[in-house]
C-alpha atoms as a printed R data frame, in Angstrom:
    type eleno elety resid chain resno       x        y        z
1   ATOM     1    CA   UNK     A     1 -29.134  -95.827 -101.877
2   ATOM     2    CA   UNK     A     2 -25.944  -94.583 -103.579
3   ATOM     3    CA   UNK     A     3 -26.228  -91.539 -105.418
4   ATOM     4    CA   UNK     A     4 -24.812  -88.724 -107.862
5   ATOM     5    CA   UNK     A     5 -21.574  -88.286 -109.345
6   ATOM     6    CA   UNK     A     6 -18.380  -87.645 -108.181
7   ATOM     7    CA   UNK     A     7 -14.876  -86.300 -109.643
8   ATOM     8    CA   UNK     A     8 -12.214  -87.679 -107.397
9   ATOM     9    CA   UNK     A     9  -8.424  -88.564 -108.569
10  ATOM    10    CA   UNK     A    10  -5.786  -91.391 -107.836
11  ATOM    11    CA   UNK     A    11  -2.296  -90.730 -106.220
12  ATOM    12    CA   UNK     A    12   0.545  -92.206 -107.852
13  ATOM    13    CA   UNK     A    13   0.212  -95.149 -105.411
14  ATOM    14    CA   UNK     A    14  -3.768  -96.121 -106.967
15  ATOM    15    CA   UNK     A    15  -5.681  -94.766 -104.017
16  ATOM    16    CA   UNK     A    16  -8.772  -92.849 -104.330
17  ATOM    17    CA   UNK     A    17 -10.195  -90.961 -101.681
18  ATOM    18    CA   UNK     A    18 -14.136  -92.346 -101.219
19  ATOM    19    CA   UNK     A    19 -16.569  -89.206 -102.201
20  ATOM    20    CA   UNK     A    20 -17.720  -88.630  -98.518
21  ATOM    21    CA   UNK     A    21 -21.262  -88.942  -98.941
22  ATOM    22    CA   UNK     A    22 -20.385  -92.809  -99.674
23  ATOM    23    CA   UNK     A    23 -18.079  -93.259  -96.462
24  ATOM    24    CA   UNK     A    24 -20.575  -94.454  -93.748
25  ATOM    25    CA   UNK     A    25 -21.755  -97.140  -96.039
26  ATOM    26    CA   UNK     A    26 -18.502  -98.298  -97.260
27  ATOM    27    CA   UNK     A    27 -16.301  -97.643  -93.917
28  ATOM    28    CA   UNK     A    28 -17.011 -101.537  -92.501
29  ATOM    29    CA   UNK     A    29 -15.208 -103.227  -96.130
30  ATOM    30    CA   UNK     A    30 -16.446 -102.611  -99.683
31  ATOM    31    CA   UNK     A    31 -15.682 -105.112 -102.405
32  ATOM    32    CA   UNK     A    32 -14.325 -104.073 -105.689
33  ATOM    33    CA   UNK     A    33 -14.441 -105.721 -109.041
34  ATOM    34    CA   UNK     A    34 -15.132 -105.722 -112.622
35  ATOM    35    CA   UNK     A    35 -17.829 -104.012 -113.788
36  ATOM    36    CA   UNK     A    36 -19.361 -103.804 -117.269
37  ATOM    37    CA   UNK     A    37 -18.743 -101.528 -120.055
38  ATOM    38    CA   UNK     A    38 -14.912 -101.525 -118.171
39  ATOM    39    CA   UNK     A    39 -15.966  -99.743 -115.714
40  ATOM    40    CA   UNK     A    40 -15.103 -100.593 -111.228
41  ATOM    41    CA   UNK     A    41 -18.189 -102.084 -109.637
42  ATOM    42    CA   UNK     A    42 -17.760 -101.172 -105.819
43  ATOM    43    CA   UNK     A    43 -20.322 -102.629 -103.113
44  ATOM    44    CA   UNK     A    44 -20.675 -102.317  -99.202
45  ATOM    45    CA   UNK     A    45 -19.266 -105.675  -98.801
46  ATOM    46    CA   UNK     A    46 -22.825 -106.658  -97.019
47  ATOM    47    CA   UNK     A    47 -24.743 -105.714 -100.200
48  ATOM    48    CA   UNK     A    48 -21.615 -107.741 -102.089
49  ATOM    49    CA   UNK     A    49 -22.033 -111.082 -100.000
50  ATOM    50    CA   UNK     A    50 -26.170 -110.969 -100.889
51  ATOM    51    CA   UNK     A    51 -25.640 -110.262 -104.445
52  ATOM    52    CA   UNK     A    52 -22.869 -113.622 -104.673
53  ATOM    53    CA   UNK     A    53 -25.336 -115.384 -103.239
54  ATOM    54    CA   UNK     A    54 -28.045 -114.856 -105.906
55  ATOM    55    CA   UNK     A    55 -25.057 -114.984 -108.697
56  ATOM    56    CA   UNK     A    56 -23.892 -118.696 -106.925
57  ATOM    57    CA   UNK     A    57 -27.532 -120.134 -107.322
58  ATOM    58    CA   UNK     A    58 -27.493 -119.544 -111.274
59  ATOM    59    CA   UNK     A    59 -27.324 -122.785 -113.478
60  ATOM    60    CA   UNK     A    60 -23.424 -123.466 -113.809
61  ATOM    61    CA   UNK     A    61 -24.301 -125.323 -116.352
62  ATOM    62    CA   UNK     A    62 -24.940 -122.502 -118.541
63  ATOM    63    CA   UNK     A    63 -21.835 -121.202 -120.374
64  ATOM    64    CA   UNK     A    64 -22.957 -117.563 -119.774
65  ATOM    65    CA   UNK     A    65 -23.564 -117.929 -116.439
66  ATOM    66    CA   UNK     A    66 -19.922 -119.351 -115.702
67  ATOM    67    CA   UNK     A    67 -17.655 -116.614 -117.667
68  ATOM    68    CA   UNK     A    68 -19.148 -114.337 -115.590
69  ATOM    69    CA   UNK     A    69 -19.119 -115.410 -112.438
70  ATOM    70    CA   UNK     A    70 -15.630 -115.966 -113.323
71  ATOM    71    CA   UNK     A    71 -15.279 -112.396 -115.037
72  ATOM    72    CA   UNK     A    72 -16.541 -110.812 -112.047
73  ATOM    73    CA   UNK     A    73 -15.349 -113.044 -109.012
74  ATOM    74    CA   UNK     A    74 -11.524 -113.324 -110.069
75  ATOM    75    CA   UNK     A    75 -11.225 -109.928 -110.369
76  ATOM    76    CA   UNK     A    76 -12.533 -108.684 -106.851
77  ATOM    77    CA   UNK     A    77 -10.821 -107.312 -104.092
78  ATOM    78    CA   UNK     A    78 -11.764 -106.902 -100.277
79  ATOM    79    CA   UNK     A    79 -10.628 -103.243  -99.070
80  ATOM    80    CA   UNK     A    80 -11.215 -101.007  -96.156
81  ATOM    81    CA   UNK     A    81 -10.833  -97.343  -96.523
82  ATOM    82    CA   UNK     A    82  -7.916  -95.822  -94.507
83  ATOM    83    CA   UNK     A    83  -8.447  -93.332  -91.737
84  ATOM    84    CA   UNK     A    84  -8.759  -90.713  -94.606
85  ATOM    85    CA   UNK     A    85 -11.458  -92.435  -96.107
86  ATOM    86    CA   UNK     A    86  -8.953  -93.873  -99.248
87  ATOM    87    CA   UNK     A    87  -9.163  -96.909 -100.510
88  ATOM    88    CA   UNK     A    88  -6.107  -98.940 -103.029
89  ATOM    89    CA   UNK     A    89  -7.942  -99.896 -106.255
90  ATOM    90    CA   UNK     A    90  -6.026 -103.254 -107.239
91  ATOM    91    CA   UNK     A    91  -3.566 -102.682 -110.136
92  ATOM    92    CA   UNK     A    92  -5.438 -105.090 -112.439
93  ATOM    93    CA   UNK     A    93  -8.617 -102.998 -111.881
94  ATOM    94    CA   UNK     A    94  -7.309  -99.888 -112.701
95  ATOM    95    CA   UNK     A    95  -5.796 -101.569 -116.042
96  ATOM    96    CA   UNK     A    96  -8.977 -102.932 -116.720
97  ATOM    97    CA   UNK     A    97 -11.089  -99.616 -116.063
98  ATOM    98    CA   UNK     A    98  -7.934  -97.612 -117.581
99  ATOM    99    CA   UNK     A    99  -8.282  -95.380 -114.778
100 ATOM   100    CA   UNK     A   100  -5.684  -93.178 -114.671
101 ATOM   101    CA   UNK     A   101  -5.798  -89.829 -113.114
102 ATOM   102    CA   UNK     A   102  -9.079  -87.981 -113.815
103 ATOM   103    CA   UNK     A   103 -11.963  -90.633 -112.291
104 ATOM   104    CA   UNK     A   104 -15.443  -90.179 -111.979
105 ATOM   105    CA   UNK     A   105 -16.878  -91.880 -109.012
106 ATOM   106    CA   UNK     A   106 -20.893  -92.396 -109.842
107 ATOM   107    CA   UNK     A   107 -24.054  -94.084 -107.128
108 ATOM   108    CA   UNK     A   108 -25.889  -97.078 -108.892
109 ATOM   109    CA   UNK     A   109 -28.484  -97.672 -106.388
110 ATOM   110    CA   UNK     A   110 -26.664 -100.604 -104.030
111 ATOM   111    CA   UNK     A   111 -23.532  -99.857 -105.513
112 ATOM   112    CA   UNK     A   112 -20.663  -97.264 -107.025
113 ATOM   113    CA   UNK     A   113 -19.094  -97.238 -110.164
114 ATOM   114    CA   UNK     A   114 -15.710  -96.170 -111.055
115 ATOM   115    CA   UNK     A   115 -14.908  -95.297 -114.391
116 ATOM   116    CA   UNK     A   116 -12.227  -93.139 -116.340
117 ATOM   117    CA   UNK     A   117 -12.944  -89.532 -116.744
118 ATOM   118    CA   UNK     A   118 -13.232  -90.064 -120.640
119 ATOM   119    CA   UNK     A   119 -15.288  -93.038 -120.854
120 ATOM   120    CA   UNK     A   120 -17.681  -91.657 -118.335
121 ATOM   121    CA   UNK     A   121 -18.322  -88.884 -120.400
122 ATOM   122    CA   UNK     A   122 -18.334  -90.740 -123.393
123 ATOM   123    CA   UNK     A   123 -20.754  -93.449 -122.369
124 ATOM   124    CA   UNK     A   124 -23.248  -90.204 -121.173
125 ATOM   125    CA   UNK     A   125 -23.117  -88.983 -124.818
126 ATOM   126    CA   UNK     A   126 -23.660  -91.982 -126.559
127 ATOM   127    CA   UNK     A   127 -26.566  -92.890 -124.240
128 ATOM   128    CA   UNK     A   128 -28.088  -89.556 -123.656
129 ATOM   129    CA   UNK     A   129 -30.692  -90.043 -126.489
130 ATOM   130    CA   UNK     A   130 -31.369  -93.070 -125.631
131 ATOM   131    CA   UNK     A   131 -31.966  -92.316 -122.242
132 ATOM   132    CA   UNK     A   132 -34.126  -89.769 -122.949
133 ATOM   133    CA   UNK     A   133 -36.387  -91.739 -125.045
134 ATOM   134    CA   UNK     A   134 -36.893  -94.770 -123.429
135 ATOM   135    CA   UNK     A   135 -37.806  -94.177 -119.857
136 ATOM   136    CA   UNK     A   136 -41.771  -95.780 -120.776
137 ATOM   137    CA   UNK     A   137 -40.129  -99.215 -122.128
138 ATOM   138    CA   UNK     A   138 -37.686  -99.030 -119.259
139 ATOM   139    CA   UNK     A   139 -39.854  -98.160 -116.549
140 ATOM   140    CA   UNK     A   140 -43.359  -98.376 -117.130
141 ATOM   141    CA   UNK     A   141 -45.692  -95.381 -116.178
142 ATOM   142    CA   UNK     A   142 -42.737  -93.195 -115.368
């Protein structure tokens, strides 16, 4: 499992260095891509390849299923982190996350998430009520 949250920045050249709890999973390739809410999906790129295969059995004849498959899949980048444990986030990824300096790195169970300082903190505020009222329709019994 990926875990907690993380405050690490870009150089002027787009590279992160990986929080180093997250290295050992991610050292063998990682794939990186659009997430929702504009935020970076990142996967070990073993967890990547099993979750494209479940999203390339959905129904392409469904509308929905094809934008994002599209969405997601034209947007994604193989990477291996450097020696340091950096890794290049892709131009058109950091446009679409509008990462800039300040990131926050977060663990989403099989994968990380990359979002803008800012947004991160914004999307906790605007959820934190909600969070904290729905965990029985989310999760029953918990």
């Amino acid at each position: 499992m990926l875990l907690g949250t993380y405050s690490p920045r870009l150089d002027d050249k787009g590279r992160m260095f990986l929080p180093a709890k997250f290295r050992d999973k991610l050292a063998g390739g990682l794939v990186m891509t659009r997430g929702q809410e504009r935020c970076l999906y990142v996967y070990p790129m073993a967890e990547f390849e099993k979750v494209a295969e479940q999203w390339q059995n959905g129904p392409t004849t469904n509308a929905g299923v094809r934008a994002y498959q599209r969405l997601l899949l034209s947007g994604a980048s193989d990477e291996i982190p450097d020696k340091q444990g950096r890794v290049t986030v892709p131009a058109i990824l950091r446009e679409y996350a509008g990462l800039t300096h300040e990131c926050t790195v977060i663990g989403s169970g099989n994968r990380i998430e990359i979002w803008d300082a800012q947004a991160w903190e914004a999307y906790v505020a605007e959820h934190e009520d909600g969070f904290a009222n729905q965990s029985e329709e989310v999760v029953p019994g918990l």
